[in-house]
C-alpha angles and dihedrals in degrees: 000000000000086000094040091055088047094053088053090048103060092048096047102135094043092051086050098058098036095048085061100045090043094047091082100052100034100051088053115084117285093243085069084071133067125183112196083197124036112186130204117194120181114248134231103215143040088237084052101223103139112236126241122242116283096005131120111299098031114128119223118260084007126154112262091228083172097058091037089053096056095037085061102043080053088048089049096058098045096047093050095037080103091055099052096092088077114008100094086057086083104077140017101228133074097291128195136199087224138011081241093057076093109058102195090071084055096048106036105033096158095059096039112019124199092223098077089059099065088099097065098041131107097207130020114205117187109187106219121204135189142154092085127065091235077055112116082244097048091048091054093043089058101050118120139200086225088047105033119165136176111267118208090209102045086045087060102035081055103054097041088058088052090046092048090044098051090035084236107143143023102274117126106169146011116208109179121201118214121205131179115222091181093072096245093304097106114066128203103174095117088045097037114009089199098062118116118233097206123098106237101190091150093112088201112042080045089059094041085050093052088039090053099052092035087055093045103055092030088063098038086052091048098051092054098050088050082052101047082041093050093046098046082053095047086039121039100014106084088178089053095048084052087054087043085055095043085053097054096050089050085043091232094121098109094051103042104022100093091036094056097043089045085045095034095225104179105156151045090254088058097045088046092051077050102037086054092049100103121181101259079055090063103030080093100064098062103043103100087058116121115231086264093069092041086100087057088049106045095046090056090046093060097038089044092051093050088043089054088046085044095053101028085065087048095045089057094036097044092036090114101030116123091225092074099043118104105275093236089059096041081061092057096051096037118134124196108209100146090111143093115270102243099027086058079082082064102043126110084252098048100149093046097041104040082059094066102044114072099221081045081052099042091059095047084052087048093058096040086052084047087059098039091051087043084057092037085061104041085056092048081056099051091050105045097038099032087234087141081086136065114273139190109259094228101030095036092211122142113268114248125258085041109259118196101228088226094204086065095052100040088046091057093046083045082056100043086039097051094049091053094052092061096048093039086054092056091051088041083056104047100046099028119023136288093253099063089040079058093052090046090052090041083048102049089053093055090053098049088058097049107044081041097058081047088053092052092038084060094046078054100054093041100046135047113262096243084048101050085057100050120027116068103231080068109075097185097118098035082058102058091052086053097055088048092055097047087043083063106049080049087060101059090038091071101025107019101034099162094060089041097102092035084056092041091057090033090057089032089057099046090050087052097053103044087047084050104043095048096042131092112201120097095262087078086105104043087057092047093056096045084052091056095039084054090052096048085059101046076050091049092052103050086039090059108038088045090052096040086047097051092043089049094044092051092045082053101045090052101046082047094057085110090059094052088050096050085037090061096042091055096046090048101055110025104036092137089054093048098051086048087061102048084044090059089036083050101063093043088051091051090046088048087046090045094056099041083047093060093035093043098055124107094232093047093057101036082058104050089044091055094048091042102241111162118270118292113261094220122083120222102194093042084037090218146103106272125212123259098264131042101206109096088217111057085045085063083049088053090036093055099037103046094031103095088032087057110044087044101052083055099055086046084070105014098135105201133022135001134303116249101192123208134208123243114267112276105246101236089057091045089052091040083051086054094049094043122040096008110052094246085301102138091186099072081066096112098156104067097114110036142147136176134246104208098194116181094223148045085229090065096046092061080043097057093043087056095053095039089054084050096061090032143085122199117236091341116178098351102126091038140339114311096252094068089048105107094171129094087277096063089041078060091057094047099043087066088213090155133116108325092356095270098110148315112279095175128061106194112220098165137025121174108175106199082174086081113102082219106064121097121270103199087042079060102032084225093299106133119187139135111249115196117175112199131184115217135188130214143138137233125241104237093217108046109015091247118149130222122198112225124212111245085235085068104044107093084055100037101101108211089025114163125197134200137173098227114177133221132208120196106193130177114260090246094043090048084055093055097040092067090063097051108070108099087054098052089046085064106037084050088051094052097030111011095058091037092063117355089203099073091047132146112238095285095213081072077066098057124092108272114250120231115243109251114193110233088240087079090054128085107261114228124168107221122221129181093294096041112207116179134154120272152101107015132157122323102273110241118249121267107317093347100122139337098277102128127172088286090077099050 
């Protein structure tokens, strides 16, 4: 205690002042701080207070690891100054070159000791002595199991190498400095090979040496992680790819890029926490930082002043932009208007699409003028033929008292109604969204029907029954057809979509014509022509999407000559291995059908619903497998998080070929996907997360489904947890036939084997891959964003677990090489066909946007065990010095 008090007493002013500068920062929580360099010197004395040179304590000839310390937190600085420009993009939080950038760690290390700040350092850099027996060596070498002591050095070297092993922390490196302080006398070869045999008592070229090859691999280790940082945002964060391209339409990528990807600013709540930081806001962060950080500081003052200019400008230019509203909004709002005007009448998405194109909208209009005129006549009737009362069937003279024949009355409102509805929807669409125009058009059909079947009901009560069949004031039987009618197009309006508008004007016209051709007004003409005019249309429709099929098909087939060559080669010399495949895809396929069969039964669900067993996971109308969760944001949240994990988890034991990885599906296509082909239904998105197996040979693509059905189950725990299965699927869990024997990771929902000589080539455009969807399940380390894979057997007791269907392709190496150069075609051919009828679709994947090769070098390596836990994904990171994430949880 005595020494400790005098330490402090011959420093008093400088404690002082640094006690006050320091209070702010080191009574926060340790994760507001971040060291790049974390130093660990050996110390002199129990109470660890280092000697000066020359007092009491100090050994003769002995290293000055005092005067060495400070000569390499100068060199430091001086070495990185260049540097400063970018490095304190790197965290959040306050960041320092060195633990000793704040003195009063240096000064005063019992109250605030540097230890507890190894979690929250780049670089570790133990300083290693020998030669002496006070030498960090010597020490060790004379520990004993009868004198054992606690060992500074041995406490942190420990716990870095637990904190590099469980990717806990921030640590990146350890780079350990050995110095002889027995002036080359003692040798350690035999002991340490490593060790140098020359003295090195020049304090200063000692401490130049060290700052060079701390600067070297620091910076080495910090450009990589701004890469691997860069690229998962580029990469798995479709949010993220939306900002990169917002950035490079307000040409502010080479100034934000790498600060949003390091910050993982997705989003317009994010710009706008950045675009309100001003620089008396952050004047505070930096104020306990000796003179020899100032460089740091002032570099991210001025970066962080022209950022805020930067993004301030976007936040107020990209406010109302879709990109930056929540996803499950922007589905909501979503219009899909890629289409031609008057084939947006034949699209999947009829009734949303033909209400954003004008000829799409002339023709609705058309339809709405032909009801009202039907209820602008029937009025006209009424009054002039009194038809509006009861009347004797064979007189034709009104009842008395006057009764209102209620059907009449109710049909004209239904025509009147019904007109107003479509024209209503068109305004709905253009001032709210498509999908509440659509509601207004479903609705009204509903409606007709209803207050139709009331109109026939009350023909019905007023009229005898023989009556209401066969004399026309009774409108009992013309109301049945009617309801039919309706009933049809209903139908095609839930389950045919995209013939939906061609039945409506075929009906329409047919109605037309028989009204015009029975009655005897003068109107007959004017309903003879509205029914041809309604014909004409349904004529135009099929005449233009058959022309603009068969022009796209022929652009594709031609750009996809190199498939069908391929194609030829492959059948011709590896037919055996072809039919083993489909034999292996075929028993998945019957186990999956199996399944969907029993799922996707009336009986099946009516039953589960009545004994309240969660929502089937199949869906009937799609016909697939859906994912976990039904909200499309939260499946963005699982796709980004789980999508490097993921792909690199694969290509750990991945047994033939090479990894091609994807990126995740750009948001706008995935929406545009819901809309399309799923009914607004987010949870058939099963290709989110997906990545590509190019495999040279039709031999390793038998290979890699074998292995693939070793380590699967088919359909497990999709109606219920796995412990209630009592199928085959749930015989595979249990049978832990997975990787090393030891369970079952993947859970196959979906197999389409385009490898089979079977399958339909115009259903494919040429194009010939394997498509496996499996759903995986894994938690997140809260600490450090990593992901384990967790075995199926495990799932119903694995607390956090997170689940998502992810697909595979595994493609032949020349077809991989065509498929780059088709994409233009197949965007077309999707837009006029794909979206037309989703059934006789090319494979959609083609349609995506093709990922770059990236060589596994550039990757993380990981070797994956049982309960594979590698880095990727994580939680979203915070914005600027709003809170300790930092790139280890990313």
């Amino acid at each position: 205690m005595s020494s400790k008090l005098l330490a402090l007493f011959k420093q008093p002013s400088r404690l002082t002042v640094l006690q006050r500068r320091s209070q702010h920062s080191l009574q926060t929580h340790d994760d507001n701080v971040h060291f790049f360099i974390l130093r660990w010197h050996p110390t002199k004395k129990a109470d660890r207070l280092r000697p000066l040179p020359g007092g009491p304590g100090g050994e003769r000839g002995g290293f000055d690891e005092q005067a060495f310390a400070d000569e390499l937190h100068r060199v430091v600085h001086e070495e990185l100054e260049e540097e400063e420009a970018w490095l304190f993009k790197i965290y959040a939080q306050k960041t320092y070159l060195d633990v000793d950038c704040i003195s009063y760690l240096s000064v005063n290390r019992q109250a605030f000791s540097k230890e507890r700040f190894v979690c929250n350092c780049t670089m570790f850099v133990p300083v290693i002595t020998w030669g002496r027996v006070t030498s960090v060596l010597g020490l060790l070498e004379g520990i004993r199991e009868e004198a054992d002591r606690e060992d500074d050095f041995l406490q942190l070297a420990l716990a870095m190498i637990y904190l590099l092993e469980k990717k806990a922390g921030r640590a990146r490196l350890v780079l350990p400095i050995l110095r002889d302080e027995g002036g080359g006398h003692v040798s350690l070869r035999e002991a340490v090979e490593r060790l140098s045999g020359r003295g090195s008592g020049d304090v200063r070229r000692s401490a130049e040496e060290a700052g060079g090859m701390l600067k070297e691999h620091l910076v080495k280790e910090l450009r990589a992680q701004i890469a691997g940082q860069v690229w998962h945002f580029e990469k798995h964060n479709p949010r993220g790819i939306e900002m990169l391209q917002v950035l490079r339409e307000t040409k502010t990528y080479e100034l934000l890029h790498e600060f949003f990807a390091l910050r993982s600013i997705d989003s317009l709540d994010r710009l706008s926490a950045v675009s309100t930081m001003t620089s008396a806001s952050r004047a505070r962060a930096c104020e306990d930082c000796e003179g020899t950080c100032e460089g740091i500081n002032r570099a991210k003052e001025a970066f962080y002043d022209e950022a805020v200019k930067a993004i301030g400008e976007m936040v107020r230019g990209c406010a109302e932009d879709e990109r930056f509203l929540p996803l499950n909004t922007r589905l909501r709002v979503y219009r899909d208007d890629d289409v031609d005007g008057i084939l947006a009448l034949r699209s999947s998405n009829a009734l949303e699409t033909a209400l954003l194109k004008t000829p799409a909208q002339c023709c609705i209009a058309f339809a709405g003028i032909t009801q009202l005129l039907f209820g602008a006549v029937m009025v006209q009737r009424m009054l002039e033929g009194h038809t509006i009362w009861m009347q004797f069937p064979e007189t034709k003279e009104v009842l008395t008292p006057r009764t209102v024949q209620v059907s009449k009355v109710i049909d004209s409102f239904l025509s009147f109604l019904w007109g107003t509805l479509y024209l209503s929807a068109i305004v709905t669409c253009r001032f709210s969204t498509p999908l509440n125009a659509k509601r207004v058009l479903v609705g009204s059909g509903h409606l007709i029907v209803w207050l139709k079947i009331i109109s026939s009901a009350s023909d019905f009560i007023q009229c005898d029954v023989k009556d209401a069949v066969s004399w026309p004031g009774c409108s009992g039987l013309s109301s049945f057809i009617l309801i039919a009618c309706v009933s049809i197009v209903l139908y095609f309006v839930h389950f045919m979509q995209h013939y939906a508008w061609i039945v409506v004007f075929v009906l329409q016209g047919a109605y037309c014509i028989r009204d015009g051709l029975t009655i005897r007004e003068n109107t007959k003409p004017m309903f003879v022509v509205l029914g041809v005019i309604s014909w004409i249309i349904v004529i135009v429709i099929v005449v233009k999407y058959s022309l603009s099929y068969r022009q796209t098909y022929k652009d594709l087939s031609a750009a996809m000559e190199g498939f069908e060559k391929t194609w030829s080669k492959v059948v011709s010399s590896s037919t055996d291995k072809l039919e083993e495949i489909s034999r292996e895809v075929l028993e998945i396929s019957q186990k999956l059908g199996a399944w969907s069969r029993r799922e996707g039964g009336l009986w099946e669900r009516v039953r589960s619903r009545a004994m309240g067993k969660r929502a089937s996971r199949y869906s009937v109308r799609s016909k697939k497998i859906r994912q976990e969760s039904k909200s499309l944001e939260k499946l963005f949240e699982e796709a980004h998080e789980v999508s490097a994990a993921f792909q690199l988890w694969v290509s750990g034991w991945n047994p033939v070929g090479r990894m091609e990885h994807g990126k995740v599906k750009s948001c706008e296509r995935a929406i545009q996907k819901t809309v399309r082909s799923y009914h607004r239904d987010p949870s058939c998105l099963t290709d989110l997360v997906r990545c590509t197996v190019v495999v040279k040979s039709v031999e390793e693509v038998l290979e890699w489904v074998r292995q693939v059905r070793s380590m699967s189950a088919v359909a497990a725990g999709l109606s219920g947890p796995m412990s209630e299965e009592k199928d085959e699927a749930a015989g595979d869990v249990e049978s832990g036939r997975g990787e090393g024997g030891d369970g079952v990771y993947l859970n196959i929902t979906s197999i389409k084997n385009r490898y089979d000589r079977r399958y339909d080539l115009r259903a494919c455009g040429g194009y010939r891959d394997l498509c496996i969807c499996v759903e995986v399940g894994w938690t997140v380390n809260a600490k450090n964003g990593s992901c384990t894979f967790i075995p199926l057997k495990q799932w119903d007791e694995t607390l956090n677990l997170r689940r998502h269907i992810c697909e595979v392709q595994v493609l032949l190496e020349d077809m991989y090489t065509v498929k780059q150069h088709v994409h233009k075609e197949y965007v077309n051919f999707r837009n006029v066909l794909c979206q037309a009828h989703r059934g006789a679709s090319p494979r959609a994947s083609m349609a995506e946007e093709a990922s770059r090769p990236l060589p596994l070098s550039f990757l993380p390596r990981h070797k994956y065990k049982t309960r594979a836990s590698i880095s990727g994904g994580g939680s979203v990171g915070q914005v600027l010095a709003a809170g300790p994430q930092g790139l280890s949880r990313h």
